[in-house]
C-alpha positions in Angstrom: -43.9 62.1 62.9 -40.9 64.0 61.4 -41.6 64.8 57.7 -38.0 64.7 56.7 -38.5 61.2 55.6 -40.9 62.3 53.4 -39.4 64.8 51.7 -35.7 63.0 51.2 -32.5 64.6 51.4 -32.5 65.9 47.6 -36.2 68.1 48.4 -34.7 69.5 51.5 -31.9 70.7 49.9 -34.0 72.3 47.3 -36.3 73.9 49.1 -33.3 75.4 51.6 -31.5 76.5 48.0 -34.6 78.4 47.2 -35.4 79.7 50.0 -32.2 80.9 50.8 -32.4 81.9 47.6 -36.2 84.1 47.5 -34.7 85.6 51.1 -31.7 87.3 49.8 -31.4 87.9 46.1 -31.2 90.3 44.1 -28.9 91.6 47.3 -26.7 88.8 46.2 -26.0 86.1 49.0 -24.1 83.2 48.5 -25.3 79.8 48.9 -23.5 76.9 49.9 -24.1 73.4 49.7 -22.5 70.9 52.0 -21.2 67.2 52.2 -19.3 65.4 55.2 -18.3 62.0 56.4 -20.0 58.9 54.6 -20.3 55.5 56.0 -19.2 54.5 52.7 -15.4 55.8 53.3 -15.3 53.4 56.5 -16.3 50.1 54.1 -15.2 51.5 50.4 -12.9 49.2 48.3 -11.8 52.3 46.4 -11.9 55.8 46.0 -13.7 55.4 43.3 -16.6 54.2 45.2 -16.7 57.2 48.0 -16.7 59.6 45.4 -19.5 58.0 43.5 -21.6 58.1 46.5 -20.6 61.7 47.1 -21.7 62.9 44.1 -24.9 61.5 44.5 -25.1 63.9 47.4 -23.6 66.6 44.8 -26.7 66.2 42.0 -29.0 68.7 43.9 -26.6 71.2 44.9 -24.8 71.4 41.1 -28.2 71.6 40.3 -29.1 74.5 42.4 -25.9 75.8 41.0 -24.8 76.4 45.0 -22.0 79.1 44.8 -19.3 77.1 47.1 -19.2 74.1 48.5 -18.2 73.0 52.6 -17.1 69.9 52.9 -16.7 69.4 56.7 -16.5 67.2 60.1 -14.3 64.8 58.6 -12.1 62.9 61.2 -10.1 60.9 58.7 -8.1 63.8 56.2 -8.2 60.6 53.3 -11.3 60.9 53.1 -12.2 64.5 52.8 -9.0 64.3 49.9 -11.3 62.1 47.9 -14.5 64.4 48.7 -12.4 67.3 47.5 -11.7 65.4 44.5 -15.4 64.4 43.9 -16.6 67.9 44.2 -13.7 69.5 42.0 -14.9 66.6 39.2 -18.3 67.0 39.4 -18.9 70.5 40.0 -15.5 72.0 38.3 -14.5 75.5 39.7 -16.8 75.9 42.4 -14.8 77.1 45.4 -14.6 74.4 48.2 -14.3 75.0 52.2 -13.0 71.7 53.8 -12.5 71.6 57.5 -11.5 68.6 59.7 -12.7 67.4 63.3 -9.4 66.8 64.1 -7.5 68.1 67.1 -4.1 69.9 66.8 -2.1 66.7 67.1 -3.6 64.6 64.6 -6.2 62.9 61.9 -7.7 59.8 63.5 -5.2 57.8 61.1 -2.0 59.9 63.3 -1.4 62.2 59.9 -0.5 65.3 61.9 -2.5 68.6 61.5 0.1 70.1 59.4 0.2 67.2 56.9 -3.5 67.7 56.9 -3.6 70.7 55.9 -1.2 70.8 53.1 -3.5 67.5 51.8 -6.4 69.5 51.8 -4.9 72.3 49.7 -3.1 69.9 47.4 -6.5 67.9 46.8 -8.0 71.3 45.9 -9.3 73.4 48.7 -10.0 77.0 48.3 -10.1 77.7 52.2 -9.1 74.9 55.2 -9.7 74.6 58.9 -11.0 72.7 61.5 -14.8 72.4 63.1 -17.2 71.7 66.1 -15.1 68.9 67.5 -13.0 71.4 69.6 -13.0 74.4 71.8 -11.9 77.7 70.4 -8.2 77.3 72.0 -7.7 73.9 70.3 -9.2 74.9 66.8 -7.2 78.0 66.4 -3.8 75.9 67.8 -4.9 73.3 64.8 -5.5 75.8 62.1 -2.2 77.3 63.3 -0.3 73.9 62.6 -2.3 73.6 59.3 -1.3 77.4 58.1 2.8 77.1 59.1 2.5 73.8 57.5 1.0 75.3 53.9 3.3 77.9 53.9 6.5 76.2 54.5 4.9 73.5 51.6 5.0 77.0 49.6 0.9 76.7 48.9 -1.6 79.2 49.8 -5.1 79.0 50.7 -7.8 81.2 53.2 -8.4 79.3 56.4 -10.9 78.9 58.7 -12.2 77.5 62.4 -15.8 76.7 62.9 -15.2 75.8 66.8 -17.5 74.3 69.1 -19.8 76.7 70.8 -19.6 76.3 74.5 -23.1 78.8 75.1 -24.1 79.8 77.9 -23.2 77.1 80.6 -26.3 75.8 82.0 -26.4 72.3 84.2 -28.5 71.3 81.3 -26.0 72.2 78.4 -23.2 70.6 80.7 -25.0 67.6 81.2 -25.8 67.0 77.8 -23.0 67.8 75.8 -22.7 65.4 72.6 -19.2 66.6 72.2 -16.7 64.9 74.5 -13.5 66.2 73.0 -14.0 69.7 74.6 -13.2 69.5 78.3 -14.3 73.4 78.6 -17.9 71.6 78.6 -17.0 68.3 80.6 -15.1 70.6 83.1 -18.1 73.2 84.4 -15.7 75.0 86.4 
């Protein structure tokens, strides 16, 4: 069997903060801990109650006293907002990455990718983007919605784009693709 289970969440985290940790200091790496979507958000009766549950997940890593924080693959921007908020309560001035699996239209909810992004910095974001839900070309025409968007709001931030890696294209890596949004993998051509 799998020995995840037995270990939990919280001593996997731990063990990846150390070693991490025993591999590159005294060079002086930093370490980052990381939240995402909760089924919670999908159910909650209140923020209050997503960013409870969210700073469960938090404990270890303020702990481990994690150097920044990424708070990604969220498809809803609400609910990375309240993340955001969780992360700047519970673990005050630690610098937070938040990036959304959004395409450049859109949140799931029809906020558009601008919007989004100003949300993100106004709930407290150091640096914004999208991730892995996209090719390259669609991340980079998102984060360019999000970045005119901030700067016409007069905010400023660092942005990022953690795209979906396309490989090497194998029939295997075709066939199996778990990410649907990306027709550069549905379309071998």
């Amino acid at each position: 069997g799998h020995s995840a289970g037995q270990h939990g969440c919280y001593g996997i985290n731990t063990a990846a903060c150390n070693l991490v940790r025993s591999a590159s200091y005294p060079e002086g790496a930093l370490i980052a801990g990381g939240v995402s979507q909760t089924p919670t958000y999908l159910t909650a009766v209140s923020p209050e109650a997503v960013k409870d549950e969210v700073k469960k997940q938090l404990k270890v890593f303020k702990e481990q006293k994690v150097d920044l924080m990424i708070a990604e693959y969220y498809e809803h921007v609400e609910e990375a907002e309240w993340h955001i908020h969780a992360i700047k309560e519970y673990m005050p001035g630690t610098p937070i990455c938040a990036s959304l699996a959004i395409n450049a239209d859109s949140d799931v909810h029809g906020v558009p990718t601008g919007e989004c992004g100003v949300r993100l910095v106004k709930a407290g974001a150091d640096v914004i983007g999208v991730n892995c839900h996209f090719d390259p070309f669609r991340c980079i025409e998102a984060v360019v919605k999000m970045r005119d968007a901030v700067k016409e709001a007069g905010l400023k931030c660092h942005f990022m784009v953690q795209p979906l890696d396309t490989g090497p294209r194998t029939p295997v890596s075709r066939a199996s693709s778990t990410y649907p949004s990306s027709p550069s993998l549905s379309n071998p051509g």
